[in-house]
C-alpha atoms as one frame of an Amber mdcrd trajectory, in Angstrom:
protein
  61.322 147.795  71.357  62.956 149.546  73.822  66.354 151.389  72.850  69.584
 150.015  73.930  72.156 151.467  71.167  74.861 153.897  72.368  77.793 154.242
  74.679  77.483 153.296  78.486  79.189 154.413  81.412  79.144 151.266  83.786
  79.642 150.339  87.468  80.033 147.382  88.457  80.302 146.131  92.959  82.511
 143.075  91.769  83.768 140.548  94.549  87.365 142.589  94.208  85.676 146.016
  94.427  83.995 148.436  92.132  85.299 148.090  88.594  84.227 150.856  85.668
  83.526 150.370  82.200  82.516 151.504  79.317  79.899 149.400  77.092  79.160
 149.867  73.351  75.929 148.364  72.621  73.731 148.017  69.499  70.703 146.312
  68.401  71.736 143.341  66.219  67.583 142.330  65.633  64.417 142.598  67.304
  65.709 141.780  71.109  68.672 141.174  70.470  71.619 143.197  71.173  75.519
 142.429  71.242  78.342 144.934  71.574  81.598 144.960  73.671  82.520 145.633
  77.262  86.085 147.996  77.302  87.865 148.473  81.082  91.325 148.530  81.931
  91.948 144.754  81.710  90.778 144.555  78.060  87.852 144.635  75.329  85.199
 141.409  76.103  82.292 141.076  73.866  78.499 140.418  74.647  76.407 137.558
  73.474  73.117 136.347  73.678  71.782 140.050  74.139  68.380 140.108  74.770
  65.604 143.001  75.693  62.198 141.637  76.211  59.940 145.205  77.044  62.028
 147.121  80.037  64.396 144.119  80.967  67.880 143.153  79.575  69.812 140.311
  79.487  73.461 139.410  78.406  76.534 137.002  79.094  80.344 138.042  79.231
  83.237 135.359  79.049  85.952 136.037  81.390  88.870 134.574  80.509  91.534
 135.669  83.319  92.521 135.740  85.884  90.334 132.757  85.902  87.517 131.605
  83.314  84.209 132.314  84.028  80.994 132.943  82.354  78.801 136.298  83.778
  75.384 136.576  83.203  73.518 139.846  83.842  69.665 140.719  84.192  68.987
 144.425  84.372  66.106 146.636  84.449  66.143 149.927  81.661  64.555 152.796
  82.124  65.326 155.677  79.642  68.953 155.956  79.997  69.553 153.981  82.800
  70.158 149.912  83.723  70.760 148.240  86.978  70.518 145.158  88.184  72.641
 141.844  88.598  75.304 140.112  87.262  76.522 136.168  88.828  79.724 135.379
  88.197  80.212 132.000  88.673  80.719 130.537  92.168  81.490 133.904  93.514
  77.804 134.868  93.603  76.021 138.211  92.351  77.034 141.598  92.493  75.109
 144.914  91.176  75.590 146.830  88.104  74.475 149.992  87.017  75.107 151.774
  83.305  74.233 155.409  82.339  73.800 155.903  78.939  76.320 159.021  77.391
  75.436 159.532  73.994
């Protein structure tokens, strides 16, 4: 399985510009991963992590300023995941993390 534990410097092209983060990730089971996302606005948690061979999967609950679920498919290689996140009805937007330790 490939390894998604560790801390995660993330960057994010949202519909109201580029938003940092920092993710803490671990594997919970074979595939599955959970952890939480930490910005400036707050701490959100992950569920229904998945890694199936290179790609990742995961959904974030937004709860302000309005509710909305976001569900991101990536593509990790080494340290490194990018790909997409849709948010709703406000379409997609890219993400890339770098892993730090």
């Amino acid at each position: 399985m490939t390894n998604i534990d560790g801390q995660w410097r993330c960057v994010q092209q949202s519909p109201m510009g580029e938003k940092t983060s920092t993710l803490n990730l671990h594997t919970i089971a074979e595939g599955r991963f959970g952890g939480t996302n930490v910005n400036d606005d707050g701490s959100l948690e992950f569920f229904d992590g998945e890694i199936d061979g290179n790609k990742v999967k995961f959904k974030l609950k937004l709860t302000k300023p309005l509710p909305t679920l976001l569900k991101t498919e990536a593509v990790l290689i080494g340290d490194v995941f990018e790909g997409e996140t849709t948010i709703g009805i406000f379409g997609r937007y890219s993400i890339k993390a770098t892993r730090t330790r």
